[in-house]
LOMAR-240913 format. One record per residue (C-alpha): x, y, z; residue in one letter. Coordinates in nm, 2 decimals. Example, Ala and Ser with C-alpha at 12.3 -4.5 7.8 and 13.67 -1.06 7.14 Angstrom:
LOMAR-240913
<pt><xx>1.23</xx><yy>-0.45</yy><zz>0.78</zz><zaro>A</zaro></pt>
<pt><xx>1.37</xx><yy>-0.11</yy><zz>0.71</zz><zaro>S</zaro></pt>
This chain:
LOMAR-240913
<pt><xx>-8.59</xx><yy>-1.38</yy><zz>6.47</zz><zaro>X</zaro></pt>
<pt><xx>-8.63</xx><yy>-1.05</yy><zz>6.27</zz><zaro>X</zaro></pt>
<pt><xx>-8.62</xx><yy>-0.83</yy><zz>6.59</zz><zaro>X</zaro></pt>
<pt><xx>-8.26</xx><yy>-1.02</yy><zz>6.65</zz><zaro>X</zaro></pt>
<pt><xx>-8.11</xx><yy>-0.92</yy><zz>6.33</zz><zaro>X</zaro></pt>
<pt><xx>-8.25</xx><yy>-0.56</yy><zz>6.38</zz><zaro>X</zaro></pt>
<pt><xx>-8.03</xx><yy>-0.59</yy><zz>6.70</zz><zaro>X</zaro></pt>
<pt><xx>-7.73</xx><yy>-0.71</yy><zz>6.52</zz><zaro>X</zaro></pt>
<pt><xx>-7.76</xx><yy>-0.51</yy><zz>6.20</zz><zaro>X</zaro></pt>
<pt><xx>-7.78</xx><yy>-0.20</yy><zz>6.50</zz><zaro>X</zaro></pt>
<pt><xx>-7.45</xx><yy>-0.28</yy><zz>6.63</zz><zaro>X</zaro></pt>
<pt><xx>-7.30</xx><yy>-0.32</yy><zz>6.34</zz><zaro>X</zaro></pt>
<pt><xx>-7.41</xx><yy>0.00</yy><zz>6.28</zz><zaro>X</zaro></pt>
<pt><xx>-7.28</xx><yy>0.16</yy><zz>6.57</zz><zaro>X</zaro></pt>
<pt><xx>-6.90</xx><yy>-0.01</yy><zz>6.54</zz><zaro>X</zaro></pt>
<pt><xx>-6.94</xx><yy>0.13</yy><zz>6.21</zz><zaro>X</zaro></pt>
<pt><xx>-6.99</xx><yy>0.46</yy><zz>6.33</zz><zaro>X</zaro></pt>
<pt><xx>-6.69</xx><yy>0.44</yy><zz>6.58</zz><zaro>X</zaro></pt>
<pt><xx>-6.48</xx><yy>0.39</yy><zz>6.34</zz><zaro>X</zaro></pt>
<pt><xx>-6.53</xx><yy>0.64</yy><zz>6.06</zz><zaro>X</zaro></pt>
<pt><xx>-6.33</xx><yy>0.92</yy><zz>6.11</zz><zaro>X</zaro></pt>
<pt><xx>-6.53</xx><yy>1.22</yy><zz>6.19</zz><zaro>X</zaro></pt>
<pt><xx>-6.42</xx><yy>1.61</yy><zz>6.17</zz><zaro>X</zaro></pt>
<pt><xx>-6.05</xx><yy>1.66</yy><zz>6.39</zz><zaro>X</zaro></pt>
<pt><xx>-6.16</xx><yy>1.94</yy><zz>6.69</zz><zaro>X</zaro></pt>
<pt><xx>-5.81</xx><yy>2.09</yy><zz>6.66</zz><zaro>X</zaro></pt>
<pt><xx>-5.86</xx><yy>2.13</yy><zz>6.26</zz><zaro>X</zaro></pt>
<pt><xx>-5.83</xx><yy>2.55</yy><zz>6.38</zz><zaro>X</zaro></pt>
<pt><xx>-5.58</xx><yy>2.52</yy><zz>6.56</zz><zaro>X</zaro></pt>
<pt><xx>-5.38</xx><yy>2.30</yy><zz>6.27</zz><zaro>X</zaro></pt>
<pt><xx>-5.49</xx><yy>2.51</yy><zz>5.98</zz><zaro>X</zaro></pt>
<pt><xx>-5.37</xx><yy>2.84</yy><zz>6.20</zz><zaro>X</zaro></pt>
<pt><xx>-4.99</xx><yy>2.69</yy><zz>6.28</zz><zaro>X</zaro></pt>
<pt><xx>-4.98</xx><yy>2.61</yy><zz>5.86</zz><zaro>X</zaro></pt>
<pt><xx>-5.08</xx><yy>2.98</yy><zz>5.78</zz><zaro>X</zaro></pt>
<pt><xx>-4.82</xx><yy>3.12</yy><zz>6.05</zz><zaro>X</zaro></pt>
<pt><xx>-4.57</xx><yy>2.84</yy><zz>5.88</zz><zaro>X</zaro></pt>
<pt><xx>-4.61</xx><yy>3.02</yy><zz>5.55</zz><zaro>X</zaro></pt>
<pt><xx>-4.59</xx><yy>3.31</yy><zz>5.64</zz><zaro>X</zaro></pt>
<pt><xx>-4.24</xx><yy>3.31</yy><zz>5.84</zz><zaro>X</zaro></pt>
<pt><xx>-4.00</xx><yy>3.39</yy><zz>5.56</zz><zaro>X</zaro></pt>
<pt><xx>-3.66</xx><yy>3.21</yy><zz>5.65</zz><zaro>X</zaro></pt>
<pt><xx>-3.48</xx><yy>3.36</yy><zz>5.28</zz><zaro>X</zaro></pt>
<pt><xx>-3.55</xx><yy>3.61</yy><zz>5.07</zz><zaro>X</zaro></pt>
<pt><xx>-3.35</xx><yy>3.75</yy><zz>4.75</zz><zaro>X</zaro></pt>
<pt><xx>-3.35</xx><yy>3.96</yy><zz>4.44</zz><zaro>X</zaro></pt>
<pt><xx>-3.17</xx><yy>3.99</yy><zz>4.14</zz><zaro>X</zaro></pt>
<pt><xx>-2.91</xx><yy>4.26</yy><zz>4.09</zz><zaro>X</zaro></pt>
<pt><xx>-3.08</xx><yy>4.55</yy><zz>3.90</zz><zaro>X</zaro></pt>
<pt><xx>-2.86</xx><yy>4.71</yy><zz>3.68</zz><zaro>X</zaro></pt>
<pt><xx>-2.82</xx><yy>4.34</yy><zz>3.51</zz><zaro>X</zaro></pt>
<pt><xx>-3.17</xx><yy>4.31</yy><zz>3.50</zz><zaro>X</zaro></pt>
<pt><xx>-3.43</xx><yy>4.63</yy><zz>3.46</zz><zaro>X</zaro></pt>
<pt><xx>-3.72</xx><yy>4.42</yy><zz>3.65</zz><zaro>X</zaro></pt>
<pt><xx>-3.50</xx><yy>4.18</yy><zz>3.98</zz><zaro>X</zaro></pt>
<pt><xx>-3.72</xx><yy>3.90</yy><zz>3.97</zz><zaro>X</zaro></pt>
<pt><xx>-3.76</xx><yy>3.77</yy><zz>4.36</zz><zaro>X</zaro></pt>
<pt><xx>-3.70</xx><yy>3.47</yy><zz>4.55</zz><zaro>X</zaro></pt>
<pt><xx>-3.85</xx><yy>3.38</yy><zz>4.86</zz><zaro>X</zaro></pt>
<pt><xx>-3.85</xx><yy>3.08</yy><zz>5.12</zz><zaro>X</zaro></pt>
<pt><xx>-4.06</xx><yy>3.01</yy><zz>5.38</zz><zaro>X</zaro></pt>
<pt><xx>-4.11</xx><yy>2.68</yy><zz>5.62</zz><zaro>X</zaro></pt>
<pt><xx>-4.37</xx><yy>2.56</yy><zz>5.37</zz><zaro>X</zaro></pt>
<pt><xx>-4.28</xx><yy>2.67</yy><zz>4.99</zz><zaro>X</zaro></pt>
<pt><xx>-4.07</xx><yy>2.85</yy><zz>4.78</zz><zaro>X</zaro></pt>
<pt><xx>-4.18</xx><yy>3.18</yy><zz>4.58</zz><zaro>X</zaro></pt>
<pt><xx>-4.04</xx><yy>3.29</yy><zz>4.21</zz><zaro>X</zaro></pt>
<pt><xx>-4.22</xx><yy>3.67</yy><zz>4.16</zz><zaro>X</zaro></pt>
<pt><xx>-4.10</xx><yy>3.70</yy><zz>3.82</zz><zaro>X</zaro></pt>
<pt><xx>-4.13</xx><yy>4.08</yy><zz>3.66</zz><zaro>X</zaro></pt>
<pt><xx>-4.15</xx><yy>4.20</yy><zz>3.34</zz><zaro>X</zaro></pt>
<pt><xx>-4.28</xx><yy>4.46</yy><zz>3.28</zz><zaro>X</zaro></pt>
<pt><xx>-4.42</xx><yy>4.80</yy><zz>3.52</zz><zaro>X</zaro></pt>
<pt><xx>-4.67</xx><yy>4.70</yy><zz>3.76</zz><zaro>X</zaro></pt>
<pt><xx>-4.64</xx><yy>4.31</yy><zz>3.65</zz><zaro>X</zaro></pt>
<pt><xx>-4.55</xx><yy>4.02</yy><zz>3.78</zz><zaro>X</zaro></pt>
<pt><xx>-4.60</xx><yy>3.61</yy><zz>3.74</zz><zaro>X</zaro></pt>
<pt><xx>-4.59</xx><yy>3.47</yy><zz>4.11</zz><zaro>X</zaro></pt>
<pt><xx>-4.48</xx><yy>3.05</yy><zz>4.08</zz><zaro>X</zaro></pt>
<pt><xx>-4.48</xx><yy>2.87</yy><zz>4.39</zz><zaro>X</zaro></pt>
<pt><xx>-4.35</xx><yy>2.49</yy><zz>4.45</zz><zaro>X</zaro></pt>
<pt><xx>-4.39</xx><yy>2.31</yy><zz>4.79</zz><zaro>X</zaro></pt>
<pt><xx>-4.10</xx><yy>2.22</yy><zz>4.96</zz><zaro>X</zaro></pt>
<pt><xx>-4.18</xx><yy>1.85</yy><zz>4.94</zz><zaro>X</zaro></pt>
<pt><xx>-4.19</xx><yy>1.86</yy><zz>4.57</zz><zaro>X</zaro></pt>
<pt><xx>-3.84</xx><yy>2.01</yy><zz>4.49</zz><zaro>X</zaro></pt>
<pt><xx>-3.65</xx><yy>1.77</yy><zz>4.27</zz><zaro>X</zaro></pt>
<pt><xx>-3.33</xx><yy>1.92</yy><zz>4.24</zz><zaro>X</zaro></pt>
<pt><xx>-3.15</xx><yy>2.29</yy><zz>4.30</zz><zaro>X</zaro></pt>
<pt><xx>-2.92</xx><yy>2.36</yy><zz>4.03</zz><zaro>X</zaro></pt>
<pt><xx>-2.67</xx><yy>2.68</yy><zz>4.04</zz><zaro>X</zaro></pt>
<pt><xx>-2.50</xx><yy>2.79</yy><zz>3.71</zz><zaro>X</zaro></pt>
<pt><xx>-2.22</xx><yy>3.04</yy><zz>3.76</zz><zaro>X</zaro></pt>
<pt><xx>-2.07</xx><yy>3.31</yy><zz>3.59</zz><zaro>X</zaro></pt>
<pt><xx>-1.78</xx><yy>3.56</yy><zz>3.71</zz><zaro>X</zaro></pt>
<pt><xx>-2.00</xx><yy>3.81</yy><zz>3.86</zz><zaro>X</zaro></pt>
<pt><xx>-2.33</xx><yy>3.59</yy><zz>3.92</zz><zaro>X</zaro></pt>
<pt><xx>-2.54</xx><yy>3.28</yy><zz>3.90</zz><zaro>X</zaro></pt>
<pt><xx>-2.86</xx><yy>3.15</yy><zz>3.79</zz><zaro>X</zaro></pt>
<pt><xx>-3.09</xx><yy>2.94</yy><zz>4.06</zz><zaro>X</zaro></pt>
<pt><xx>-3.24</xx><yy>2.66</yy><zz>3.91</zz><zaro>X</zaro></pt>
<pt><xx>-3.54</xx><yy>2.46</yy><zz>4.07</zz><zaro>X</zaro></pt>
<pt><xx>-3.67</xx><yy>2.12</yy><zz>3.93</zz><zaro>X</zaro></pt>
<pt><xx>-4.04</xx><yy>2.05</yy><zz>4.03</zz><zaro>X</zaro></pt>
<pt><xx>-4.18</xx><yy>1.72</yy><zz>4.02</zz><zaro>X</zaro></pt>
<pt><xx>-4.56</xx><yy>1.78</yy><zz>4.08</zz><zaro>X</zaro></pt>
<pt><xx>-4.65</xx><yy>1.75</yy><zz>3.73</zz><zaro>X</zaro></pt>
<pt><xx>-4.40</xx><yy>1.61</yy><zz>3.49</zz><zaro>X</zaro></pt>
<pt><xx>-4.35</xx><yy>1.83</yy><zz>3.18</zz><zaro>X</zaro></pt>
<pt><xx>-4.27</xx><yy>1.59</yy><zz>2.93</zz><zaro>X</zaro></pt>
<pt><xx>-4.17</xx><yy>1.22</yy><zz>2.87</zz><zaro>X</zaro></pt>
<pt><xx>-3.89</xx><yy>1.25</yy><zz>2.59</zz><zaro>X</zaro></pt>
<pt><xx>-3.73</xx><yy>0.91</yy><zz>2.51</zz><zaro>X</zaro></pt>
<pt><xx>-3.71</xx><yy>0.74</yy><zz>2.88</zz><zaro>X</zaro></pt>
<pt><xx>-3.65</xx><yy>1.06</yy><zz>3.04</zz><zaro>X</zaro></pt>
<pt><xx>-3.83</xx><yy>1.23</yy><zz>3.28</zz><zaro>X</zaro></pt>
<pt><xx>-3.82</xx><yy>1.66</yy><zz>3.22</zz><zaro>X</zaro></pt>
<pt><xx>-3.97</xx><yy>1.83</yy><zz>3.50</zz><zaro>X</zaro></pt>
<pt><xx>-4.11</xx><yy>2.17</yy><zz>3.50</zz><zaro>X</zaro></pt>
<pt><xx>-3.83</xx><yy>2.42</yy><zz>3.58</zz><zaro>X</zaro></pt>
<pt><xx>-3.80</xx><yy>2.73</yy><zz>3.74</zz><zaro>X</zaro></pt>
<pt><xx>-3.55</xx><yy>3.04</yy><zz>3.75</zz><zaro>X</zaro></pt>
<pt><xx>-3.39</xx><yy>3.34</yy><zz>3.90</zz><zaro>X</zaro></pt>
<pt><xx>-3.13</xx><yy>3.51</yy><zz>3.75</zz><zaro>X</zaro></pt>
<pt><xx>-2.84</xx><yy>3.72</yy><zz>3.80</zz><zaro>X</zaro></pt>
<pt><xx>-2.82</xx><yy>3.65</yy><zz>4.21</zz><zaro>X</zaro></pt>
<pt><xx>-2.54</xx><yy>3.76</yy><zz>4.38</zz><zaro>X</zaro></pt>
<pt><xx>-2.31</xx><yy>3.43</yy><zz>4.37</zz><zaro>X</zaro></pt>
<pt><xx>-2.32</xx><yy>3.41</yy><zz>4.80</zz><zaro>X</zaro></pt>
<pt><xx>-2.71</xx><yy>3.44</yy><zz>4.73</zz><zaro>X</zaro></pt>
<pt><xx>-2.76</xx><yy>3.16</yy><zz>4.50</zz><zaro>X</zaro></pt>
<pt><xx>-2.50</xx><yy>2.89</yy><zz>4.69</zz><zaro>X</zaro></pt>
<pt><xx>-2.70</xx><yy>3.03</yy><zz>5.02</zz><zaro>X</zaro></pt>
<pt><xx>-3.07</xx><yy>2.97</yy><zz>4.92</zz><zaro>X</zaro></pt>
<pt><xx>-2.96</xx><yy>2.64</yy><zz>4.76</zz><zaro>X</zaro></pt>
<pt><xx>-2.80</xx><yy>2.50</yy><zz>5.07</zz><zaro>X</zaro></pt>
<pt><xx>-3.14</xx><yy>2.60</yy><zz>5.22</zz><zaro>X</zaro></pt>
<pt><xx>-3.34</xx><yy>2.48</yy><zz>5.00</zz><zaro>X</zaro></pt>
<pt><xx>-3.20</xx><yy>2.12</yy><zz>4.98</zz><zaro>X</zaro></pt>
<pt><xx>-3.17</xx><yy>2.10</yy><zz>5.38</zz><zaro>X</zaro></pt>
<pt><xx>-3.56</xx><yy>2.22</yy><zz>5.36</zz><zaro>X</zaro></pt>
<pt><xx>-3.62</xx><yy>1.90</yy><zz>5.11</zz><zaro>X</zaro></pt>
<pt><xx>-3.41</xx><yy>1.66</yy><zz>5.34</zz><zaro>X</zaro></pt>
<pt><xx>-3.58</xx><yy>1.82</yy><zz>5.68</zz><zaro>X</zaro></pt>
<pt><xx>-3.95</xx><yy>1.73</yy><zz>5.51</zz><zaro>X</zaro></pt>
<pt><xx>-3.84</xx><yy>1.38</yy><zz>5.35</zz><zaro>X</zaro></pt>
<pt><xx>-3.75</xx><yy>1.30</yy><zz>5.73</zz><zaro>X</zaro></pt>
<pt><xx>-4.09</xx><yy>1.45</yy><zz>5.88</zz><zaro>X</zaro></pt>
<pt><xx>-3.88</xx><yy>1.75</yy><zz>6.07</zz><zaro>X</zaro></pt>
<pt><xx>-4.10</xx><yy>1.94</yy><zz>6.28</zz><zaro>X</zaro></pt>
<pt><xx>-4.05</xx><yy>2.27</yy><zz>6.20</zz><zaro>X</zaro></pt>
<pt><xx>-4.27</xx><yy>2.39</yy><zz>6.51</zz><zaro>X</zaro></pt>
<pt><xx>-4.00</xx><yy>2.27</yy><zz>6.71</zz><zaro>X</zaro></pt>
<pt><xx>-3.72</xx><yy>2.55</yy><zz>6.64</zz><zaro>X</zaro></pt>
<pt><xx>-3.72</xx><yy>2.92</yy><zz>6.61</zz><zaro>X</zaro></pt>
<pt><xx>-3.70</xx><yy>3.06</yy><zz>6.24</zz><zaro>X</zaro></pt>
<pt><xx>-3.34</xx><yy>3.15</yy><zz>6.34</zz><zaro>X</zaro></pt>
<pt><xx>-3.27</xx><yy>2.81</yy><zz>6.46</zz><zaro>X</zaro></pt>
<pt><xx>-3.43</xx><yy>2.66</yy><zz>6.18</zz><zaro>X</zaro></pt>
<pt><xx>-3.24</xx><yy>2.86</yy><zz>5.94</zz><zaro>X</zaro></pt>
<pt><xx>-2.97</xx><yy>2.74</yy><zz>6.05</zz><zaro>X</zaro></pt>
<pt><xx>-2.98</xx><yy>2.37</yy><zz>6.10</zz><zaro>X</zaro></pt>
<pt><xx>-3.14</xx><yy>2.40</yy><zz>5.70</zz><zaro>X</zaro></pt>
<pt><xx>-2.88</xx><yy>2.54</yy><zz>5.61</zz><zaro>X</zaro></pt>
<pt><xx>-2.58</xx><yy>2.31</yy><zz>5.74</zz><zaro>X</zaro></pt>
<pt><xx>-2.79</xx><yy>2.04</yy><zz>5.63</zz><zaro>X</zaro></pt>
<pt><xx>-2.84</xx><yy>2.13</yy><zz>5.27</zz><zaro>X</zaro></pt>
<pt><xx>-2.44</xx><yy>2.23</yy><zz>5.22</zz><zaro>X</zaro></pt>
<pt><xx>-2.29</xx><yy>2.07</yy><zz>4.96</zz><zaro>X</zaro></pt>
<pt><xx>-1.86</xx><yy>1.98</yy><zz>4.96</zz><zaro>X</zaro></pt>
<pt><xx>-1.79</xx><yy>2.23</yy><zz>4.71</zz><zaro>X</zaro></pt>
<pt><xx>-2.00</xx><yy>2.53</yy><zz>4.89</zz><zaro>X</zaro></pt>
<pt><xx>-1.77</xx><yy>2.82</yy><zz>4.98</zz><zaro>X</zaro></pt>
């Protein structure tokens, strides 16, 4: 009787065993396409100088988007969001330039009476065509993710592109 269960506690075991995931054999290969991901830049901007003494920088890539805020010589606070947590992309114009807003709802800032605030974060003084251009890329980016895109499947150029006629808005110039 005992030598019985033995045999059935074993196979238990085993279909246990099958069924546990182990470590993926193409986890190299995956984690080498996400680092060549980040690293193609499909956007990249500055603010105008003479408006502002440090140009803070914006930069996109297939994975994120980069704020490399300066203040000072030799300075610089780097803020990165995922694509997949963009909440919103806000532009506030002026005659000359605009301001690039961007929402990010990874970690709620506050809870003020039934409102969510998310964290924020901002560019300023972009050239106007800038700032309507890395927005339109930035909300086709969020659509392409919500939908699973796979980026792998087009050229940067291409990509660029289909993000870009995606994420343009009625009023876009």
């Amino acid at each position: 009787m005992l030598s019985s269960g033995t045999v059935f506690a074993s196979s238990l075991l085993d279909r246990a065993a099958d069924t546990v995931p182990g470590p993926k054999q193409n986890q190299p290969q995956e984690l080498a396409a996400l680092t060549e991901q980040s690293t193609q830049i499909l956007f990249k901007t500055t603010g105008v100088f003479p408006f502002d003494f440090f140009p803070d920088e914006l930069i996109i890539d297939k994975t994120k988007v980069s704020i490399l805020q300066r203040n000072f010589f030799w300075s610089e606070l780097i803020k990165s969001v995922l694509i997949k947590d963009v909440y919103s992309v806000t532009i506030e114009t002026g005659p000359l330039f605009a301001h690039l807003v961007i929402s990010d709802n990874s970690t709620p800032a506050t809870l003020q009476s039934d409102e969510m605030q998310f964290n924020t974060l901002m560019i300023r003084y972009l050239k106007r065509s800038e700032a309507f251009r890395a927005r339109c890329i930035l909300q086709g980016m969020k659509i392409a993710v919500e939908q699973n895109v796979d980026f792998d499947a087009y050229s940067t150029q291409e990509l660029l592109e289909q993000v870009e006629s995606l994420g343009l808005a009625k009023g876009d110039r």
